[in-house]
C-alpha positions as YAML, in Angstrom:
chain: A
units: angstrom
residues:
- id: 1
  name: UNK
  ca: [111.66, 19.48, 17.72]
- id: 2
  name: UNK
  ca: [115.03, 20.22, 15.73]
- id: 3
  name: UNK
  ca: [115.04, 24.09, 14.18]
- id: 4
  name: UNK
  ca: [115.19, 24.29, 10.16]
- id: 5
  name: UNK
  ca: [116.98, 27.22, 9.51]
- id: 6
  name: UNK
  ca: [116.94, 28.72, 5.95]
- id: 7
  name: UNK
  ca: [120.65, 28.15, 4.08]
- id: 8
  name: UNK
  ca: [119.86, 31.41, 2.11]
- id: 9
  name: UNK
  ca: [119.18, 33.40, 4.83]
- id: 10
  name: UNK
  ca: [121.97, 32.39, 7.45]
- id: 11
  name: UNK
  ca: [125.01, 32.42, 5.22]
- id: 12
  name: UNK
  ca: [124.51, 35.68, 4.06]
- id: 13
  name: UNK
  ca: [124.33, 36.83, 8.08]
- id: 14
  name: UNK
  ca: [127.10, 35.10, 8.78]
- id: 15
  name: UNK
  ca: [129.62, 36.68, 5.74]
- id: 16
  name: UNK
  ca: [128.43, 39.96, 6.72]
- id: 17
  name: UNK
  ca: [129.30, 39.54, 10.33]
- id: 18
  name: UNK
  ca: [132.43, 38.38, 9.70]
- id: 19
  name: UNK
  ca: [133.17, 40.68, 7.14]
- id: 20
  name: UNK
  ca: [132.30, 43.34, 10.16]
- id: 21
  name: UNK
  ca: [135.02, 41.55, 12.04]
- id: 22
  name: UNK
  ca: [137.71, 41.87, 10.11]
- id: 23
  name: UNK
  ca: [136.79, 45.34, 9.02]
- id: 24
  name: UNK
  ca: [136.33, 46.54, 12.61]
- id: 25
  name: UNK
  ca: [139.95, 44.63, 13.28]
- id: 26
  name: UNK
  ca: [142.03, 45.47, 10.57]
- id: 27
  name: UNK
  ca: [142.67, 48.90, 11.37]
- id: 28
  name: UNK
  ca: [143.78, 48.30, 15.40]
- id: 29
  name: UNK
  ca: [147.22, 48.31, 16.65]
- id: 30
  name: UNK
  ca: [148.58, 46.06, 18.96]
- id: 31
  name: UNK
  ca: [147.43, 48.45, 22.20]
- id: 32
  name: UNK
  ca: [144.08, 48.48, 20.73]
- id: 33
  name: UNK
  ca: [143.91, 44.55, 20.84]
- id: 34
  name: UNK
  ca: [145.08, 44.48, 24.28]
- id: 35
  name: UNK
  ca: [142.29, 45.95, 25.67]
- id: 36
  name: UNK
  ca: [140.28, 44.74, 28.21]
- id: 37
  name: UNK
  ca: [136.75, 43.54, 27.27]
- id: 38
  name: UNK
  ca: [133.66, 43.04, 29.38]
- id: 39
  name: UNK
  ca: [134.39, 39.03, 29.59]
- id: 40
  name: UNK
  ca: [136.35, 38.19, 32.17]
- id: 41
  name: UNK
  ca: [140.06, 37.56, 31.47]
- id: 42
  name: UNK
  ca: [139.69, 38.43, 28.19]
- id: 43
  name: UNK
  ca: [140.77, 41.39, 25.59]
- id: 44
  name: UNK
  ca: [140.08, 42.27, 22.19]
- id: 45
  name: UNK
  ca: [142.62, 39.91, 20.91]
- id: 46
  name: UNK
  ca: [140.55, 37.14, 22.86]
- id: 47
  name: UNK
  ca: [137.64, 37.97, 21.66]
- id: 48
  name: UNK
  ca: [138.87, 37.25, 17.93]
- id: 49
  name: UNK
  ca: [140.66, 34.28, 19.06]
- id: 50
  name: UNK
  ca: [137.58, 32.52, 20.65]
- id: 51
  name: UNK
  ca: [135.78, 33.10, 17.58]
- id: 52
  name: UNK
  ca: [138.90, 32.62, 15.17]
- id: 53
  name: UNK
  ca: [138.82, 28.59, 17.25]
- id: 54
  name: UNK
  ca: [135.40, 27.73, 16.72]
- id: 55
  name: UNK
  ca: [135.33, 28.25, 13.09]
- id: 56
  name: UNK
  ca: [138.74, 26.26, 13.21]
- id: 57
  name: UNK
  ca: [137.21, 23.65, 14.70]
- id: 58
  name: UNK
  ca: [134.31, 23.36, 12.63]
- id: 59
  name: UNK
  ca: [136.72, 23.07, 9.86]
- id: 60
  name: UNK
  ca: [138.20, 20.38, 10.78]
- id: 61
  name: UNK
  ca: [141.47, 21.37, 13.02]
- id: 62
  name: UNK
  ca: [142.00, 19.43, 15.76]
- id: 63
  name: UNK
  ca: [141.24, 21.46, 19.72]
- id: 64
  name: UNK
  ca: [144.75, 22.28, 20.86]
- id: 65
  name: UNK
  ca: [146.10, 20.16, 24.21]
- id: 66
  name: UNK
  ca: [146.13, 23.17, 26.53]
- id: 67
  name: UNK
  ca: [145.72, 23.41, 30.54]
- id: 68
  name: UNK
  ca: [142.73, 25.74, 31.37]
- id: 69
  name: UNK
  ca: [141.99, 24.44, 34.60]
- id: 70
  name: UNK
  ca: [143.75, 27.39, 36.63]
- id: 71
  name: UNK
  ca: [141.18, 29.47, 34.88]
- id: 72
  name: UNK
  ca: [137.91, 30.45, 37.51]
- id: 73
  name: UNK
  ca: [135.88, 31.62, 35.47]
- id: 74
  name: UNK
  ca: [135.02, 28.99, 33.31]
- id: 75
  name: UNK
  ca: [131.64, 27.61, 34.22]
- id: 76
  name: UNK
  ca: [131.17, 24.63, 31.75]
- id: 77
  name: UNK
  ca: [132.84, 21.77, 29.76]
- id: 78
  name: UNK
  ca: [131.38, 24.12, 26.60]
- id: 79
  name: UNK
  ca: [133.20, 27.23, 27.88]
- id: 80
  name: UNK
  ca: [136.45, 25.25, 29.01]
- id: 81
  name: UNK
  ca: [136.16, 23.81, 25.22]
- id: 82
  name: UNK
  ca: [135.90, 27.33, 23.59]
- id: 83
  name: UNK
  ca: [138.84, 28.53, 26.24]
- id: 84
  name: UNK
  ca: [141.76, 26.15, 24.94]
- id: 85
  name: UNK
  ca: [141.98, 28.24, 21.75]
- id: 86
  name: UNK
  ca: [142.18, 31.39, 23.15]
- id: 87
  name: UNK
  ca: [144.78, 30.41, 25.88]
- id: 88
  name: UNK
  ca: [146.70, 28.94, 23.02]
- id: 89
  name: UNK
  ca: [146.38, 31.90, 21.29]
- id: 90
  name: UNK
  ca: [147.85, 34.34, 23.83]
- id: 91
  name: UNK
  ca: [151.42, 34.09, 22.17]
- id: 92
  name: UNK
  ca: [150.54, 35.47, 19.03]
- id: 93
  name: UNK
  ca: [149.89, 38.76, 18.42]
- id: 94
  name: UNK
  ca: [146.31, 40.56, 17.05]
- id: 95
  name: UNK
  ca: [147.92, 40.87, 13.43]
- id: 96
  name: UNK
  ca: [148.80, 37.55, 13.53]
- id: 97
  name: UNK
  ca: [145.34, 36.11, 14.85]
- id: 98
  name: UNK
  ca: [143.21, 38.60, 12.44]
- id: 99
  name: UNK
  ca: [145.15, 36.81, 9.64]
- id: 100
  name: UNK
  ca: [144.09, 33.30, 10.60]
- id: 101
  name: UNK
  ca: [140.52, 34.89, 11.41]
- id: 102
  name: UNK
  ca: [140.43, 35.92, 7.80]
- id: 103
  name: UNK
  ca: [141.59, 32.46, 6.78]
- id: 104
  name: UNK
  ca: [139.29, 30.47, 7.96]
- id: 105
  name: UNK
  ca: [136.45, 32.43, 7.73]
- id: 106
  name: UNK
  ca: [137.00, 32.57, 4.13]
- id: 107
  name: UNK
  ca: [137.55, 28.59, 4.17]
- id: 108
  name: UNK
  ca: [134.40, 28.55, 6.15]
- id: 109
  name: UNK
  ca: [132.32, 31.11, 3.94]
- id: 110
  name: UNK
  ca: [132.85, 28.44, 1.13]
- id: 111
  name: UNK
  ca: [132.20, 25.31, 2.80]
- id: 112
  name: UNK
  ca: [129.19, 27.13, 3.86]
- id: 113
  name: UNK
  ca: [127.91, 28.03, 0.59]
- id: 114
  name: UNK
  ca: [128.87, 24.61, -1.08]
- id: 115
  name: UNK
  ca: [126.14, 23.11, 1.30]
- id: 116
  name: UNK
  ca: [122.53, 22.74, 0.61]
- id: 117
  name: UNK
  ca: [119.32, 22.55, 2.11]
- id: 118
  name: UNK
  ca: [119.33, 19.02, 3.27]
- id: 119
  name: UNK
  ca: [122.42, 19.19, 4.91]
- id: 120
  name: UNK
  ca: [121.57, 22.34, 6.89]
- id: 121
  name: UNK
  ca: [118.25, 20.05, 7.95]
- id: 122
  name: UNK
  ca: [120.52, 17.14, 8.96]
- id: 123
  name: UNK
  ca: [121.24, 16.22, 12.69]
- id: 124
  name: UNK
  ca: [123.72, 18.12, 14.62]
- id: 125
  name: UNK
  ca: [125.19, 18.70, 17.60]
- id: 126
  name: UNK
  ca: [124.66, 22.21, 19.35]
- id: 127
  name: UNK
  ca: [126.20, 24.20, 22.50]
- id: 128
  name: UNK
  ca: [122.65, 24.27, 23.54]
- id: 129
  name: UNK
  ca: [120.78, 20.74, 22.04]
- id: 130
  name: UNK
  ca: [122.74, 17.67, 20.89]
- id: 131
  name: UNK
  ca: [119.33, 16.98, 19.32]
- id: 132
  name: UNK
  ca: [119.29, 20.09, 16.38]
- id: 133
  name: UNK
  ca: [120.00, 20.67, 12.73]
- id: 134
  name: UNK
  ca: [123.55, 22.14, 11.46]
- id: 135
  name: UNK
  ca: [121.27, 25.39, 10.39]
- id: 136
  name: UNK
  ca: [120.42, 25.76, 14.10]
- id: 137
  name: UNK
  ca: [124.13, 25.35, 14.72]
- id: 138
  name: UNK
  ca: [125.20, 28.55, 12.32]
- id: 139
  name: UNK
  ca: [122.58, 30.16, 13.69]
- id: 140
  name: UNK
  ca: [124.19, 30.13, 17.15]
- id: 141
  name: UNK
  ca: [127.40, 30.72, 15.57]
- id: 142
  name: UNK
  ca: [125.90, 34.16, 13.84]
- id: 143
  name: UNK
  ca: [124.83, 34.99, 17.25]
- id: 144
  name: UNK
  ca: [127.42, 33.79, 19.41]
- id: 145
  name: UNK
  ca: [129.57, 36.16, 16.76]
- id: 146
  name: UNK
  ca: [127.31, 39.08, 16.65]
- id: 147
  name: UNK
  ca: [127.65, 39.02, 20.89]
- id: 148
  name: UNK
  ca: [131.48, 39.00, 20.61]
- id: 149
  name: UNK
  ca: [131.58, 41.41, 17.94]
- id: 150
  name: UNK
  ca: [130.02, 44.52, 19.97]
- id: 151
  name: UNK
  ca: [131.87, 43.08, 22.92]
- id: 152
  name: UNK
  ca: [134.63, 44.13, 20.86]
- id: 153
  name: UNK
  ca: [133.33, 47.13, 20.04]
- id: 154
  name: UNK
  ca: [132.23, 48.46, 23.31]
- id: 155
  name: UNK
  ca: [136.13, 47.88, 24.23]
- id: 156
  name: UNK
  ca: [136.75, 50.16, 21.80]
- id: 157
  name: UNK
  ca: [134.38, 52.57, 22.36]
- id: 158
  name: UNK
  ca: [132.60, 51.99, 18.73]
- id: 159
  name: UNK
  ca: [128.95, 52.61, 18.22]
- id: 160
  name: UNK
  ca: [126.72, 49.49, 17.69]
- id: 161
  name: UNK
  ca: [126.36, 48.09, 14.26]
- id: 162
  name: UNK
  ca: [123.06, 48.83, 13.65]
- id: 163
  name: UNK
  ca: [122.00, 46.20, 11.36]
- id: 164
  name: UNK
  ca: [118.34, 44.97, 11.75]
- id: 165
  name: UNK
  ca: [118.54, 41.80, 10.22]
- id: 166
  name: UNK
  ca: [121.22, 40.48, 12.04]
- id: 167
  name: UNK
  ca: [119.98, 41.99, 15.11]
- id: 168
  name: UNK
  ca: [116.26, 39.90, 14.27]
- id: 169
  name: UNK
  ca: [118.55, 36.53, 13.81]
- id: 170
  name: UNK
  ca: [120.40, 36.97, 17.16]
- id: 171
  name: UNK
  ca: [117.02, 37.53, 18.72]
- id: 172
  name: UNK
  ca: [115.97, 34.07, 17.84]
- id: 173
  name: UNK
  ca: [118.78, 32.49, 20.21]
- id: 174
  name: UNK
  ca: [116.92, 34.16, 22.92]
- id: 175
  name: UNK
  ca: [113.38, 34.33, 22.28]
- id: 176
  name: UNK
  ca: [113.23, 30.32, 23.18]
- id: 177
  name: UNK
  ca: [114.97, 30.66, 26.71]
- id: 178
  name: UNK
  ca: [112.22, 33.63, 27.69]
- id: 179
  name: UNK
  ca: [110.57, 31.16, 29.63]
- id: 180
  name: UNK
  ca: [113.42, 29.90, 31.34]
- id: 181
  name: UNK
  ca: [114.73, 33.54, 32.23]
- id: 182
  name: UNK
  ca: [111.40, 34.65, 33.65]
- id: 183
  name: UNK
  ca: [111.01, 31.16, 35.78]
- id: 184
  name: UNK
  ca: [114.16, 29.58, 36.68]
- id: 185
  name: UNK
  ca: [116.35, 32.91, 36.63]
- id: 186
  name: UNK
  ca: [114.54, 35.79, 37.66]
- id: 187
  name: UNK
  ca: [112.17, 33.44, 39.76]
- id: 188
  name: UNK
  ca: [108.42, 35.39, 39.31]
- id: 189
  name: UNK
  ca: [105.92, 34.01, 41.14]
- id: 190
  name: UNK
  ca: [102.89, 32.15, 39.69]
- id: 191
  name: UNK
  ca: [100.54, 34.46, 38.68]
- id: 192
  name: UNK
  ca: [102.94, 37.12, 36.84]
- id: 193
  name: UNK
  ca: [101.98, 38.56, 33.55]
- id: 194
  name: UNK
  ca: [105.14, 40.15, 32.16]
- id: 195
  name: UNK
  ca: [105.51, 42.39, 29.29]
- id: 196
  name: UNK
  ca: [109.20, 43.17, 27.87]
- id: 197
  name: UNK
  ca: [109.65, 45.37, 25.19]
- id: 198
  name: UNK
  ca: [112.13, 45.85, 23.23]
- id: 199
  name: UNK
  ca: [112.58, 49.63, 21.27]
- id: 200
  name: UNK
  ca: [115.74, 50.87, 18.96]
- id: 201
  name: UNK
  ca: [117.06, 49.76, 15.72]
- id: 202
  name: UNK
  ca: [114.41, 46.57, 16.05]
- id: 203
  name: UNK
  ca: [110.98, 46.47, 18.00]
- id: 204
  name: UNK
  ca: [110.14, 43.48, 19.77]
- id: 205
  name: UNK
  ca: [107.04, 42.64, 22.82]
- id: 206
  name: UNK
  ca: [107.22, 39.74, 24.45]
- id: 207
  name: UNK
  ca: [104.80, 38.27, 26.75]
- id: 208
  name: UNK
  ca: [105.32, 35.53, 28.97]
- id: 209
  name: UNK
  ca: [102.71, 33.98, 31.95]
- id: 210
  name: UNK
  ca: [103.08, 32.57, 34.58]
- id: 211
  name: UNK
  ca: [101.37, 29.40, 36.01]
- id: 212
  name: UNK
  ca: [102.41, 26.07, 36.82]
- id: 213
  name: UNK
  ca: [105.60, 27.19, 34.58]
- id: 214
  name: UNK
  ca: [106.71, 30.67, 32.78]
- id: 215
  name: UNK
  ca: [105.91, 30.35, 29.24]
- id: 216
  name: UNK
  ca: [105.71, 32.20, 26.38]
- id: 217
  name: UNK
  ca: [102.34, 33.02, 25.43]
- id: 218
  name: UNK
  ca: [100.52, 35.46, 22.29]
- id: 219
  name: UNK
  ca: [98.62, 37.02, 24.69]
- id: 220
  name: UNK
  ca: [98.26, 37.73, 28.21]
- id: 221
  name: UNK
  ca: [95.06, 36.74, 30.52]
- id: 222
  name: UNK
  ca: [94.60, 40.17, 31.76]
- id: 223
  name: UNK
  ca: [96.52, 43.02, 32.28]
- id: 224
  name: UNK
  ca: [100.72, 43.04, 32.46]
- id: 225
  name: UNK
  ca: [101.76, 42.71, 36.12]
- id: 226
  name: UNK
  ca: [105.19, 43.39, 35.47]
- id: 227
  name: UNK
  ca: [106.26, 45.23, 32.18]
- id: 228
  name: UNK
  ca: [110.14, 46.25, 31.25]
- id: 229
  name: UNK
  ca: [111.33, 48.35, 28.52]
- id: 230
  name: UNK
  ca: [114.78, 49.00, 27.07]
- id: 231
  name: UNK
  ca: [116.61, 49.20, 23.88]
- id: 232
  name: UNK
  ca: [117.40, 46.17, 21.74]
- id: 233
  name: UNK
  ca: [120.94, 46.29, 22.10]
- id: 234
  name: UNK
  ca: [120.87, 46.70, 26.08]
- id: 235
  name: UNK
  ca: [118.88, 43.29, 25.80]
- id: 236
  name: UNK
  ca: [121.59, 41.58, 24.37]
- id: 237
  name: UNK
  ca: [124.06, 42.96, 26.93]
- id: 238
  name: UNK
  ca: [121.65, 42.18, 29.83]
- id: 239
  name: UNK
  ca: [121.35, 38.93, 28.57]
- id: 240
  name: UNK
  ca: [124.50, 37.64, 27.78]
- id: 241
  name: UNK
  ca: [125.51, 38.74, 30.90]
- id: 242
  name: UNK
  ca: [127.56, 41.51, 29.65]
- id: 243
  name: UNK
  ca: [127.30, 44.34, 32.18]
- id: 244
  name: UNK
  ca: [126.14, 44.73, 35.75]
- id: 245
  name: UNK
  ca: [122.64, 45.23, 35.56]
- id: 246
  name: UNK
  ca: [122.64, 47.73, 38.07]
- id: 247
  name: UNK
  ca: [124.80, 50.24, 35.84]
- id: 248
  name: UNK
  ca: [122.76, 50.29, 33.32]
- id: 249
  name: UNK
  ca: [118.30, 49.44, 34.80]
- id: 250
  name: UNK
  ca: [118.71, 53.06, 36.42]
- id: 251
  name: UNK
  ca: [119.36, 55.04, 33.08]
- id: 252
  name: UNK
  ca: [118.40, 52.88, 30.23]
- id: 253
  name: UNK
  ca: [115.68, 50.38, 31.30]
- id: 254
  name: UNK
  ca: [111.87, 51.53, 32.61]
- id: 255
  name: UNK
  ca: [110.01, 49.73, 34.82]
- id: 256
  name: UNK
  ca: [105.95, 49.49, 35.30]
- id: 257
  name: UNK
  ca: [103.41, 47.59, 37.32]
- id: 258
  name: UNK
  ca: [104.92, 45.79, 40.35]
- id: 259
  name: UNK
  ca: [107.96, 47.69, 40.63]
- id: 260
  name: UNK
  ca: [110.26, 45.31, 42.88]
- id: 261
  name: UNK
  ca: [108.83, 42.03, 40.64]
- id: 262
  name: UNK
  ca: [109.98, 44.44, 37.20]
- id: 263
  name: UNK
  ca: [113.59, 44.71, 39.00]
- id: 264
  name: UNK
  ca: [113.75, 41.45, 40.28]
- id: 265
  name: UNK
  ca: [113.08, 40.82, 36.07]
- id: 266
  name: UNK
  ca: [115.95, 43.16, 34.76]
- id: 267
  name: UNK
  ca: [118.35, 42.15, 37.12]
- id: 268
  name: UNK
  ca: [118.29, 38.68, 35.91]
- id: 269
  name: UNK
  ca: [118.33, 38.57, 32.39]
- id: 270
  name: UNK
  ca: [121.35, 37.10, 31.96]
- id: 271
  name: UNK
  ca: [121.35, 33.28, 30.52]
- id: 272
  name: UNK
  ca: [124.24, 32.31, 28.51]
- id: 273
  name: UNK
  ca: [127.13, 30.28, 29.08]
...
């Protein structure tokens, strides 16, 4: 069933994130944007150039015509999509790509807030459904944002923005694959009862079962089999695939009930694109 997303909530989430952009950005030199980032192949200046061509493209400018095909890494026609405007933007320098950044983003803020209701309820295509509502669509464009933006600032060695709001909106973009990442990725048996929770800036508990699928359920037939903890924001990383689980389960993530079925767990978080 297509997601109705609130106008009045998401456009505010998505100004302030890209207000927290641009003021994270518009104080780096051009070292600072040529730093390496998590993503593979790709530095600061990337980072702000992937997100810089989306919103281009949702405002109407047309995909440059570039060759991405020597790139490995690319996994998907929706990656190689997002790739062509950050390999066409590896002439120009971080000044110049903050600039168009703040451009369209402004351009976009308005169209955004122009918009009502209805046409964040109407039919749209998504990275994840081609059967969702434009809402859904900002709303995995406020995540998809707040990812890159602490990819950004974990380059930089910046603490986390701390914002619980947007932290509860990115949440939503994962919450639905929980099944998925339990079943298909980290592969528990039939019979699991798994407990994650989440502790930091916000508090989350999810519980998911296990029978002829993995699915999310309010509560759990009997006891948690398997049960992981770890802060919000090591979530996110674990599952966007932003670090090697391994460097960060030992120190930041606890593990209870069937110990090798709880690793198995947090070493396969890690769903997106």
């Amino acid at each position: 069933m297509p997601t109705i997303v609130a106008k009045e909530t998401i456009v505010p989430l998505l100004a302030e994130e890209w207000a927290a952009v641009a003021e994270m950005c518009s104080s780096l030199q051009e070292p600072e944007f040529m730093m390496q980032s998590c993503l593979p192949g790709w530095t600061v200046k990337d980072q702000l150039s992937h997100i810089t061509g989306i919103e281009l493209m949702l405002n109407g400018v047309r995909a440059p015509e570039v060759d991405v095909s020597h790139l490995t890494h690319l996994k998907n026609d929706v990656a190689r999509m997002g790739e062509v405007w950050v390999e066409d933007m590896r002439s120009l320098s971080g000044a110049e790509v903050l600039q168009i950044f703040l451009d369209v983003t402004t351009e976009r803020l308005a169209a955004l807030q122009a918009m009502t209701q209805e046409q964040f309820d109407a039919h749209s295509w998504t990275p994840v459904s081609a059967d969702e509502t434009y809402g859904r669509f900002m709303r995995i464009r406020h995540y998809d944002t707040f990812m890159h933006e602490h990819d950004i600032r974990q380059a930089l060695g910046l603490e986390d923005r701390a914002d619980p709001a947007a932290i509860g909106s990115a949440l939503l973009e994962i919450e639905p694959s929980l099944g998925y990442i339990v079943g298909r990725k980290a592969g528990l048996p039939e019979g699991s009862r798994i407990r994650i929770d989440l502790t930091g800036e916000v508090q989350r508990t999810y519980l998911v079962e296990v029978t002829d699928r993995a699915r999310v359920v309010d509560n759990l037939s009997a006891a948690a089999s398997v049960e992981v903890s770890m802060p919000v924001m090591v979530f996110f990383r674990l599952t966007g695939g932003r670090c090697e689980p391994s460097e960060v389960i030992a120190e930041q993530v606890l593990l209870a009930g069937d110990q090798e079925l709880a690793l198995q767990l947090a070493s396969n978080l890690s769903f997106t694109l």
